[in-house]
Biopython code that builds the backbone (N, CA, C, O; Angstrom):
import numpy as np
from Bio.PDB.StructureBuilder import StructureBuilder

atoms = [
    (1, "UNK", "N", (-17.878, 10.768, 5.449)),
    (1, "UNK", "CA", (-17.901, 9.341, 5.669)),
    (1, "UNK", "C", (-17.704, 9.105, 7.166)),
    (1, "UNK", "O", (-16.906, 9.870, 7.706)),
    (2, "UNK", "N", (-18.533, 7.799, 8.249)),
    (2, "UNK", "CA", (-18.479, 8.315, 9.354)),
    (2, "UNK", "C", (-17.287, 7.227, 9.553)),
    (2, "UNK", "O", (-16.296, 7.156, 8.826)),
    (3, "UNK", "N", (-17.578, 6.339, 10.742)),
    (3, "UNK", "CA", (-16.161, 5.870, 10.810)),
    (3, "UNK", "C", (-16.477, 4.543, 10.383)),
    (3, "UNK", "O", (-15.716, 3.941, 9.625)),
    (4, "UNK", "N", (-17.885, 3.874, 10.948)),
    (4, "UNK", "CA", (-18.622, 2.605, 9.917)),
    (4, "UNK", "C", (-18.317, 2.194, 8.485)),
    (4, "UNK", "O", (-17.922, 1.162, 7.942)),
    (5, "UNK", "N", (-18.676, 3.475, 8.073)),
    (5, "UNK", "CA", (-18.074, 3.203, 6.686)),
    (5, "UNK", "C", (-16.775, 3.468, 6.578)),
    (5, "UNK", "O", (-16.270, 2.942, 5.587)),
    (6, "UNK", "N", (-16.123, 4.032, 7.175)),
    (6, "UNK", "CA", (-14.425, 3.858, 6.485)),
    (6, "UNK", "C", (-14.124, 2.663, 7.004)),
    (6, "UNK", "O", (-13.090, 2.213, 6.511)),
    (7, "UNK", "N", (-14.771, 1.766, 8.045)),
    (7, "UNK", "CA", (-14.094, 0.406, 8.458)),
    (7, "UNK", "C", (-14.722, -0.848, 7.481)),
    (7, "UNK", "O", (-14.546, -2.066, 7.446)),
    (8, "UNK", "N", (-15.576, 0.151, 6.687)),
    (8, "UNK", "CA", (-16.326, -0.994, 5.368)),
    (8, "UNK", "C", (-15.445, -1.035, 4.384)),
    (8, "UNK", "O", (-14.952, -2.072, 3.939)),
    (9, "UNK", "N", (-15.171, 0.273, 3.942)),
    (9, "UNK", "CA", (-13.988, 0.521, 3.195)),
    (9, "UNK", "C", (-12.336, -0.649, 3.516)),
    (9, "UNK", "O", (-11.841, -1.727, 3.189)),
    (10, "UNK", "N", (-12.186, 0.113, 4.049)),
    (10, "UNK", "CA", (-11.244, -0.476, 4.757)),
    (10, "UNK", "C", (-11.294, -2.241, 4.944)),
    (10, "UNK", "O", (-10.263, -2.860, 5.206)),
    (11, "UNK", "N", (-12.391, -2.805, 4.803)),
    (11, "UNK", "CA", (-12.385, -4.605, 4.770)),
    (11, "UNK", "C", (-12.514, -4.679, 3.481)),
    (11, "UNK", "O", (-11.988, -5.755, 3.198)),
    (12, "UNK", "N", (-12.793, -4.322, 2.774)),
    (12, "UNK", "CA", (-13.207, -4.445, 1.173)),
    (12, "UNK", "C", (-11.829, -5.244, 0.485)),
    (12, "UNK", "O", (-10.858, -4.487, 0.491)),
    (13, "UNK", "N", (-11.608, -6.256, 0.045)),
    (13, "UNK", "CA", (-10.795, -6.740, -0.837)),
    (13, "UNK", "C", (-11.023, -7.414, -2.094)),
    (13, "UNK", "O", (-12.082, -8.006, -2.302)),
    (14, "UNK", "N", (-10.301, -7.371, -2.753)),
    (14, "UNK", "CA", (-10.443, -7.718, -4.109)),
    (14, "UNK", "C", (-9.189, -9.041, -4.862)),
    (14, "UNK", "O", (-8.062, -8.580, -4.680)),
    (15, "UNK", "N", (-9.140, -9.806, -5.263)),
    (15, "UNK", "CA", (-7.753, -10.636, -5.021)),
    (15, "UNK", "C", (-7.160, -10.437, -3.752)),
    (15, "UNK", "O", (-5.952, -10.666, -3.700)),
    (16, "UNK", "N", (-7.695, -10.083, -2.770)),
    (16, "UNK", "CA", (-6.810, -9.970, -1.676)),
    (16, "UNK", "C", (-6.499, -8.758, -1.099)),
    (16, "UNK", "O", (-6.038, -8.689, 0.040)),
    (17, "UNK", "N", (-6.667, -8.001, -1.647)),
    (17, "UNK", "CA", (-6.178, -6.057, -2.013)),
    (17, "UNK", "C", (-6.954, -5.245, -1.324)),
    (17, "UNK", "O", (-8.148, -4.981, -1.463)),
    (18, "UNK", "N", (-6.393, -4.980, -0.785)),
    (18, "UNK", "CA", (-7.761, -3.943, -0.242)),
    (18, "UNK", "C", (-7.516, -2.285, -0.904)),
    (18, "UNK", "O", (-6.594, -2.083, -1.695)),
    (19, "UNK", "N", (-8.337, -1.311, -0.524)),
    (19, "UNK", "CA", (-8.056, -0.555, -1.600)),
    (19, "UNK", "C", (-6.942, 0.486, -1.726)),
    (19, "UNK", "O", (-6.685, 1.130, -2.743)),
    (20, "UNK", "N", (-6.402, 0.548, -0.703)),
    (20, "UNK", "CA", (-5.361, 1.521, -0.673)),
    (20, "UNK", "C", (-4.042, 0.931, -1.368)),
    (20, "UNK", "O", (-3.303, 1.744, -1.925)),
    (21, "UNK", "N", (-3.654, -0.591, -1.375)),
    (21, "UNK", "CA", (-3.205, -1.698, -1.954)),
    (21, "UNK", "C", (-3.360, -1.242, -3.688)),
    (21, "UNK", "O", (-2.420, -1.072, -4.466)),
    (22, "UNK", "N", (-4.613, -1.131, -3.947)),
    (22, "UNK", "CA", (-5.188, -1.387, -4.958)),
    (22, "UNK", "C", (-4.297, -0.054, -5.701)),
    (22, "UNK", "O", (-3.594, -0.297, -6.682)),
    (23, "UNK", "N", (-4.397, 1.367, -5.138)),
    (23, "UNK", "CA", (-4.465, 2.535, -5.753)),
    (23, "UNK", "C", (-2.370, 2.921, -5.724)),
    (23, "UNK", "O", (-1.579, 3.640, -6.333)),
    (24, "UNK", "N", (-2.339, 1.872, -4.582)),
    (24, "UNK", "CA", (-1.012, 1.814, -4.720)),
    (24, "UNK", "C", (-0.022, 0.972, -5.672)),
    (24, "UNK", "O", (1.205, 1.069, -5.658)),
    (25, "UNK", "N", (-0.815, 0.097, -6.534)),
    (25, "UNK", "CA", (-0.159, -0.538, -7.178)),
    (25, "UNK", "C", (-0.468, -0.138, -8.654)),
    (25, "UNK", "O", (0.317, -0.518, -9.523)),
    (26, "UNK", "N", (-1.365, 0.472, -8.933)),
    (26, "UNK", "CA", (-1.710, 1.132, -9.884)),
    (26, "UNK", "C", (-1.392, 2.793, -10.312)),
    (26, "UNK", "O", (-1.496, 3.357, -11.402)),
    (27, "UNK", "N", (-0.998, 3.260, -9.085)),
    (27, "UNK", "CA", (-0.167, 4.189, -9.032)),
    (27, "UNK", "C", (-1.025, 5.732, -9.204)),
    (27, "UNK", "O", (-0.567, 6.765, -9.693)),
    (28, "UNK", "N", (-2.526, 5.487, -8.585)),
    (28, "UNK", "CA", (-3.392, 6.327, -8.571)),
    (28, "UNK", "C", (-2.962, 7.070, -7.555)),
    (28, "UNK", "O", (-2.856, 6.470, -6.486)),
    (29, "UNK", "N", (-2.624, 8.444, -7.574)),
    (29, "UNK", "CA", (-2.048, 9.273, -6.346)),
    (29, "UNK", "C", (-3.656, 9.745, -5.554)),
    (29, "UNK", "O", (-3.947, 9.512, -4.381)),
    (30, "UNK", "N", (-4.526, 10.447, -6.570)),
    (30, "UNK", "CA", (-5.755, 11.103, -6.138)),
    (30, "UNK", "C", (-6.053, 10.100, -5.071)),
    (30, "UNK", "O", (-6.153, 10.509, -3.914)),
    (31, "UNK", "N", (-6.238, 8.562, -5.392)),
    (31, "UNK", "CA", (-6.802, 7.906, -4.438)),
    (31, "UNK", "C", (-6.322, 7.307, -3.240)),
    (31, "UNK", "O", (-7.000, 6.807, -2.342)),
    (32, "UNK", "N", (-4.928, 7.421, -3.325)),
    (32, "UNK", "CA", (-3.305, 7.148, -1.979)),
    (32, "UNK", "C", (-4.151, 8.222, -0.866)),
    (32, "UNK", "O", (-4.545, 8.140, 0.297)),
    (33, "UNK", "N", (-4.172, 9.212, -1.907)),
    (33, "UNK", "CA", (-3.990, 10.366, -0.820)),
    (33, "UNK", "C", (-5.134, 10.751, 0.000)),
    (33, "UNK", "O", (-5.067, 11.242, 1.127)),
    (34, "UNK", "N", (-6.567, 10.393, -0.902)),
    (34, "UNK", "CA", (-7.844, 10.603, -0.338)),
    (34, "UNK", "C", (-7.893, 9.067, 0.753)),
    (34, "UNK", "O", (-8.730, 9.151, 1.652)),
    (35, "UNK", "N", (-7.350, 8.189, 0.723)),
    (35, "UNK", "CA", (-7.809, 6.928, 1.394)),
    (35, "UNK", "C", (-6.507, 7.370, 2.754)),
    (35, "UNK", "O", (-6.543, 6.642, 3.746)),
    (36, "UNK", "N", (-5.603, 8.340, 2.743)),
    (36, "UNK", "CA", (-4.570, 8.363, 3.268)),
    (36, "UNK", "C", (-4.341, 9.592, 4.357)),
    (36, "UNK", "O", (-3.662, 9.630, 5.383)),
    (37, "UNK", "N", (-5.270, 10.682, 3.652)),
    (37, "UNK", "CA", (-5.143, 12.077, 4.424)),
    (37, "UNK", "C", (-6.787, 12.160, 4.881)),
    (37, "UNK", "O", (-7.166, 12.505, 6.000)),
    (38, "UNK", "N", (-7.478, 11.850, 3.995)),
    (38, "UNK", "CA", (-8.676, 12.233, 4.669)),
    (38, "UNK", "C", (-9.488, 10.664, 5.362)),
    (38, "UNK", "O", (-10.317, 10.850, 6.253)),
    (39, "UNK", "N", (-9.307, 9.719, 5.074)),
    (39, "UNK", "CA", (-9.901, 8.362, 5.654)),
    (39, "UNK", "C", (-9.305, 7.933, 6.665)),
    (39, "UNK", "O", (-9.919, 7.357, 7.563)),
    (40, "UNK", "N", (-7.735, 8.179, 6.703)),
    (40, "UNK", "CA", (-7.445, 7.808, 7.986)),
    (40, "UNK", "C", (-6.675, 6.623, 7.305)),
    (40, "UNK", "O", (-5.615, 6.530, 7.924)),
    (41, "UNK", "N", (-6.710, 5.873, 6.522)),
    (41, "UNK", "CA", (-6.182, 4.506, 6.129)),
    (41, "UNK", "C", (-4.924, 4.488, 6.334)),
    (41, "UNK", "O", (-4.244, 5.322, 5.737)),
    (42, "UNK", "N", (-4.206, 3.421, 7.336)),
    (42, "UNK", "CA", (-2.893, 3.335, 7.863)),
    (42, "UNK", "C", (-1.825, 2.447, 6.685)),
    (42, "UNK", "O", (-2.056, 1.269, 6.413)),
    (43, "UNK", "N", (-0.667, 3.210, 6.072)),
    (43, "UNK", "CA", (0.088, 3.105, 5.524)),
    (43, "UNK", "C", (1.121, 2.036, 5.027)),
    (43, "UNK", "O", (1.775, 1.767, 4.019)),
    (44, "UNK", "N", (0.858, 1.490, 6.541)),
    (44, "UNK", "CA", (1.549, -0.205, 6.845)),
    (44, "UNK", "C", (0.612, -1.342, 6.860)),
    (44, "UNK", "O", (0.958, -2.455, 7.256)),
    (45, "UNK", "N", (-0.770, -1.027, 6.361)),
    (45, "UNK", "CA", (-1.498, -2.677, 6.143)),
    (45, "UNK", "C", (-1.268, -3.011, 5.493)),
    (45, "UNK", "O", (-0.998, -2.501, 4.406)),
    (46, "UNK", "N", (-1.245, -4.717, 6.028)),
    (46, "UNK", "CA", (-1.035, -5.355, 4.949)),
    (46, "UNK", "C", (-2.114, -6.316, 4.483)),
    (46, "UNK", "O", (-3.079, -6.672, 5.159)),
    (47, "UNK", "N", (-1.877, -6.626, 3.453)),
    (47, "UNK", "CA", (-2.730, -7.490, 2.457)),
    (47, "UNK", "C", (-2.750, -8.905, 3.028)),
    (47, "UNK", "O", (-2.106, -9.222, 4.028)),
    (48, "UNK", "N", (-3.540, -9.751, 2.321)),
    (48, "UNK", "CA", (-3.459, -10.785, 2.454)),
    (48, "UNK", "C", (-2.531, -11.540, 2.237)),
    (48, "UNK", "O", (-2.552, -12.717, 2.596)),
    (49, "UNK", "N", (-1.302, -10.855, 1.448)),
    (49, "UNK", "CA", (-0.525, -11.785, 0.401)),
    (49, "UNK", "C", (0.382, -11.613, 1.586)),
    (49, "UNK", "O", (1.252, -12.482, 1.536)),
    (50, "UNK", "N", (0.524, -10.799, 2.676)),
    (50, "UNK", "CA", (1.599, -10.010, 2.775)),
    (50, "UNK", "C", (2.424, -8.850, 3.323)),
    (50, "UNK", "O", (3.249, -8.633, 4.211)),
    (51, "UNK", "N", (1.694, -8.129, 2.205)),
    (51, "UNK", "CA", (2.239, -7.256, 1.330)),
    (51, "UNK", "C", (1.533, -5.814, 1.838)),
    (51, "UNK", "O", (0.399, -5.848, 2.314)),
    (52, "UNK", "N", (2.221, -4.623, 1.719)),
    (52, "UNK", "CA", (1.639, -3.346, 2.592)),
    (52, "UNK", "C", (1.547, -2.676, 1.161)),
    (52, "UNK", "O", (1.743, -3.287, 0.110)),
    (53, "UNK", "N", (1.182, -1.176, 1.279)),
    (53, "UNK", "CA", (0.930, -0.573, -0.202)),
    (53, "UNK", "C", (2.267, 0.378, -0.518)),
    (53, "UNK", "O", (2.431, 1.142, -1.469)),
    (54, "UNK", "N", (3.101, 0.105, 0.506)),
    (54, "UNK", "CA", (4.346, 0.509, -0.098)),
    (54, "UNK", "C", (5.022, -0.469, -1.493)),
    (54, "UNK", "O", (5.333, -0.165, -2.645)),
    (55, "UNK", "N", (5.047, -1.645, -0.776)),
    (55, "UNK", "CA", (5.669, -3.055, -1.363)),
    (55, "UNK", "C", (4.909, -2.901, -3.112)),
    (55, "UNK", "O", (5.311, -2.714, -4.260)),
    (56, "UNK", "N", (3.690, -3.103, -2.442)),
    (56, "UNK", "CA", (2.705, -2.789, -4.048)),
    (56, "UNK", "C", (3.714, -2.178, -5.102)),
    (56, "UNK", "O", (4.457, -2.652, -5.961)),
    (57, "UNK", "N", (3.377, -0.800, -4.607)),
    (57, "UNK", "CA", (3.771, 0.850, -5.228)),
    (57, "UNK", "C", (5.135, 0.223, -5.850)),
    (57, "UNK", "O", (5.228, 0.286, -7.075)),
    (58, "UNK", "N", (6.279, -0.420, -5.076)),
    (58, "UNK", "CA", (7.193, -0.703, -5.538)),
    (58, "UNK", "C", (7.450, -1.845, -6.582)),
    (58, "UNK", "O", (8.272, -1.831, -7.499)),
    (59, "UNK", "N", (6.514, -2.897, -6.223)),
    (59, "UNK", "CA", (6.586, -3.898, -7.148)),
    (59, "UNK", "C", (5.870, -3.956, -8.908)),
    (59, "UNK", "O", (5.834, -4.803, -9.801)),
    (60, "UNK", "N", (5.405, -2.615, -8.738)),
    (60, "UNK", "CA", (4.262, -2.484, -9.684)),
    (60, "UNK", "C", (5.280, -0.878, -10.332)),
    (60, "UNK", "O", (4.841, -0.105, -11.184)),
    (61, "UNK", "N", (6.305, -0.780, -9.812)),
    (61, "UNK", "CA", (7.362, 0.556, -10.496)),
    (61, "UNK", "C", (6.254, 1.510, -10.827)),
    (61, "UNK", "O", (5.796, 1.842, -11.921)),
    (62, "UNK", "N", (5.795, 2.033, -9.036)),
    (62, "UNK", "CA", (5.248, 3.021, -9.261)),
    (62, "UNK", "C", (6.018, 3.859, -7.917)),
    (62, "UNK", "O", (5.860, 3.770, -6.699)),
    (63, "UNK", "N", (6.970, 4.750, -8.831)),
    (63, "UNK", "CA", (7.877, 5.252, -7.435)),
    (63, "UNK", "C", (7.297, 6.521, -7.239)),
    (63, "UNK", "O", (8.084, 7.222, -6.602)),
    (64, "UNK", "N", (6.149, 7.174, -7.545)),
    (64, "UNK", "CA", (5.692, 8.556, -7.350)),
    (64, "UNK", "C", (4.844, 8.190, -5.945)),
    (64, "UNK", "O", (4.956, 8.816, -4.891)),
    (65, "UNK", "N", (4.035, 7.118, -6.155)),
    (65, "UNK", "CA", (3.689, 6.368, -5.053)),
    (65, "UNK", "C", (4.467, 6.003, -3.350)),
    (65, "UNK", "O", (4.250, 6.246, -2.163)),
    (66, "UNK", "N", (5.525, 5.230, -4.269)),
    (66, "UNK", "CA", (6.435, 4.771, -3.267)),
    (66, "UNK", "C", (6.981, 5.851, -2.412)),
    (66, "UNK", "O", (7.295, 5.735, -1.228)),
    (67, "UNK", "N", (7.049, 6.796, -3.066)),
    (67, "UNK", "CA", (8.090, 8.530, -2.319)),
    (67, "UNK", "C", (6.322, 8.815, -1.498)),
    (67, "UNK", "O", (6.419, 8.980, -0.282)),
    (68, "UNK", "N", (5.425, 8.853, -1.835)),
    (68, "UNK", "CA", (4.637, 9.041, -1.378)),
    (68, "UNK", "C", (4.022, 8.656, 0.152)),
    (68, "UNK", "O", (3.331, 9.251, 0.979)),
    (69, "UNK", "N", (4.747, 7.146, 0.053)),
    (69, "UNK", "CA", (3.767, 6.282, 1.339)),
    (69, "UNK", "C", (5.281, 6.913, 2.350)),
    (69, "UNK", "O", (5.173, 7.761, 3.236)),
    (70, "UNK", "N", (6.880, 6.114, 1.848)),
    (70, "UNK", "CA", (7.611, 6.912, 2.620)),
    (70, "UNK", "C", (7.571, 8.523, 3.229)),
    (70, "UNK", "O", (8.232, 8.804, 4.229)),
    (71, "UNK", "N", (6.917, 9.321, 2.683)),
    (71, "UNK", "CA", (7.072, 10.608, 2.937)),
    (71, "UNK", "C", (5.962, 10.609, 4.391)),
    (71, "UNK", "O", (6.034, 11.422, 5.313)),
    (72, "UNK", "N", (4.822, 9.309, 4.259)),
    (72, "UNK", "CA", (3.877, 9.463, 4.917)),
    (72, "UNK", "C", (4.152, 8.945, 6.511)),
    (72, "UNK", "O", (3.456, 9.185, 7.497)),
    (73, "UNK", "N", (5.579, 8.043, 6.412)),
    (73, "UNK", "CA", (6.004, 7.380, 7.415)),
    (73, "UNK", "C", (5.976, 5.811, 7.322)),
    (73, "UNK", "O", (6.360, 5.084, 8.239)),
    (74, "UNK", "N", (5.521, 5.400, 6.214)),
    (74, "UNK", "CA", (5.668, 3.772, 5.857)),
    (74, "UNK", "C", (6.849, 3.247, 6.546)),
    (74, "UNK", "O", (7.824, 3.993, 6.628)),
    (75, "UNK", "N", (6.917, 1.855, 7.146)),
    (75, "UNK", "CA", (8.009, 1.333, 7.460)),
    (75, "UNK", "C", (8.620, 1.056, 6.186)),
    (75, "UNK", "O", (7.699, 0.623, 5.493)),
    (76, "UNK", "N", (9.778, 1.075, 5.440)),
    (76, "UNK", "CA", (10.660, 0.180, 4.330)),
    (76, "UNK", "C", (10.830, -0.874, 4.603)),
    (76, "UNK", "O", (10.403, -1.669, 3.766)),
    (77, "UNK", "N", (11.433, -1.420, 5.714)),
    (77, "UNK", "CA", (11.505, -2.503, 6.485)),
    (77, "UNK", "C", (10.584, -3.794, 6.825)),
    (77, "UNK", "O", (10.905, -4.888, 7.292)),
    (78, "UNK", "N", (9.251, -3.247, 6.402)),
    (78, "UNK", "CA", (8.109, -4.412, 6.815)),
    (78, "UNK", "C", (8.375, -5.673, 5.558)),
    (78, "UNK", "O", (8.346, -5.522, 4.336)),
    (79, "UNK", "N", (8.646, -6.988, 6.391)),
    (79, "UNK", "CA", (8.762, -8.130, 5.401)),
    (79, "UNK", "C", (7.306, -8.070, 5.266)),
    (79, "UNK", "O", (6.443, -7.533, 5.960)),
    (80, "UNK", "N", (7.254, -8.870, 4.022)),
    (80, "UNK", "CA", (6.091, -10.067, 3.418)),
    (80, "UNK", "C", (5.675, -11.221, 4.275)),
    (80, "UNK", "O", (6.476, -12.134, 4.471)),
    (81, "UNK", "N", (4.472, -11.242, 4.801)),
    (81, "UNK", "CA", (4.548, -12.370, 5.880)),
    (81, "UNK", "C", (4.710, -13.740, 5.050)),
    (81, "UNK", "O", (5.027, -14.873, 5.411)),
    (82, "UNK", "N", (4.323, -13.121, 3.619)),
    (82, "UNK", "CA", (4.330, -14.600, 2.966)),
    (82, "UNK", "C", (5.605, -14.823, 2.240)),
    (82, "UNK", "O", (6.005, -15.986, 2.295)),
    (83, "UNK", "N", (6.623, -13.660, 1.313)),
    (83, "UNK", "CA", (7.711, -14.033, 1.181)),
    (83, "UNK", "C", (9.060, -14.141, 1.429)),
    (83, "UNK", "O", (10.014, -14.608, 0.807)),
    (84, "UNK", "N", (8.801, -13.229, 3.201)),
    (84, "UNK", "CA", (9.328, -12.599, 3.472)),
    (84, "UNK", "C", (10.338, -11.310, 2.958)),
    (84, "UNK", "O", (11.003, -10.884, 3.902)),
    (85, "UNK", "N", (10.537, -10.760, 1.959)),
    (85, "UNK", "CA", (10.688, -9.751, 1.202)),
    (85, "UNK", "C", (10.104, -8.406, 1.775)),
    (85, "UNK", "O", (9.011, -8.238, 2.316)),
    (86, "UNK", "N", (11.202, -7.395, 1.500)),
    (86, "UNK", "CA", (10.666, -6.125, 1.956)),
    (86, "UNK", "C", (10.659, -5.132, 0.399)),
    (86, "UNK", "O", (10.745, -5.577, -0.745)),
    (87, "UNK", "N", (10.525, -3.678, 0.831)),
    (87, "UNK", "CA", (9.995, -3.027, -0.336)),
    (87, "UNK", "C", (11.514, -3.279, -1.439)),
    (87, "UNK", "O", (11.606, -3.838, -2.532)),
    (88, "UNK", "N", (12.626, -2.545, -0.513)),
    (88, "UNK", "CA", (14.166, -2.831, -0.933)),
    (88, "UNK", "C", (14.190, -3.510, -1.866)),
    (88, "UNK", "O", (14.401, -3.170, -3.031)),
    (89, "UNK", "N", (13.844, -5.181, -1.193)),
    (89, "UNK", "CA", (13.931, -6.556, -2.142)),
    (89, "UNK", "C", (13.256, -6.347, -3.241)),
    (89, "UNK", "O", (13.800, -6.667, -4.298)),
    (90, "UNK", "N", (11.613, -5.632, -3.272)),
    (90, "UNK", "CA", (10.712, -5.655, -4.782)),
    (90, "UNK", "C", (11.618, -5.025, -5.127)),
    (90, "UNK", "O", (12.268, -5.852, -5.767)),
    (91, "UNK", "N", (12.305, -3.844, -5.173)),
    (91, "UNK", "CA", (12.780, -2.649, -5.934)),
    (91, "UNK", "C", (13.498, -2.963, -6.958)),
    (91, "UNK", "O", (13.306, -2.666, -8.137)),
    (92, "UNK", "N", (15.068, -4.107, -6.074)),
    (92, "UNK", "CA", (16.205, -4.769, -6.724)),
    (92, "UNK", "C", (15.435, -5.491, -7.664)),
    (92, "UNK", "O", (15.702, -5.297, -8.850)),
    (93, "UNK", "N", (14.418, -6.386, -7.337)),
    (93, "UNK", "CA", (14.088, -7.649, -8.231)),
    (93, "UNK", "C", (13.522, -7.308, -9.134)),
    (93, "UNK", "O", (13.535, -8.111, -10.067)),
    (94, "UNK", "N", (12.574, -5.697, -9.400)),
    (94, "UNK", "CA", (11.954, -5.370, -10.441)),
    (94, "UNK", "C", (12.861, -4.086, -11.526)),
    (94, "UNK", "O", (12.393, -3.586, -12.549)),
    (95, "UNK", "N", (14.189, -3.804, -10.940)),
    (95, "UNK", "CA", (15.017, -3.183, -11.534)),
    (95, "UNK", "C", (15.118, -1.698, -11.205)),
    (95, "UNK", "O", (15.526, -0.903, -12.052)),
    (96, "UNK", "N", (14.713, -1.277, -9.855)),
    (96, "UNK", "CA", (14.109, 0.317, -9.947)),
    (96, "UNK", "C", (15.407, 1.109, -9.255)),
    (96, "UNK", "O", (15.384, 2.333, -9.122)),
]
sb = StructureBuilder()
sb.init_structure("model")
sb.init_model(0)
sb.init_chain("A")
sb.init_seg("    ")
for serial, (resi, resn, name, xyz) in enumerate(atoms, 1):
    if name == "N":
        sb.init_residue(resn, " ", resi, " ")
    sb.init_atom(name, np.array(xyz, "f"), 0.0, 1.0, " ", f" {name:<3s}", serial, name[0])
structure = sb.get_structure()
């Protein structure tokens, strides 16, 4: 894939989501890791809502994910531009 298309990739949204978002909230590792090790896709975008694919991973109690984006260097720390909420906050509020 050259770099055109990973920046096609990479605009692609869906509700808002783009896809690394997407694979992170669903808790698809194959696709974290292919959009993550081999595309280049940076760890801390965020969504429209927001929201980065850590936050996702967490709000969606997918912690195989979540150990995943941290291991990759994710900030924990990045608020929600929209609720201001960080991953921490999903974690408490969804019980994890």
């Amino acid at each position: 894939m050259d770099k055109d298309d990973r920046e096609s990739l990479a605009s692609v949204r869906v509700e808002g989501c783009g896809a690394l978002h997407s694979a992170a909230g669903s808790g698809d590792m194959a696709i974290c890791k292919y959009l993550v090790e081999q595309l280049g896709f940076d760890v801390d975008s965020v969504a429209s809502s927001g929201s980065t694919p850590l936050s996702f991973a967490v709000a969606h109690g997918e912690m195989t994910a979540a150990w995943y984006f941290l291991d990759k260097g994710a900030n924990p720390n990045t608020k929600s531009s929209s609720t201001g909420t960080t991953p921490l906050h999903e974690a408490v509020a969804t019980g994890l």
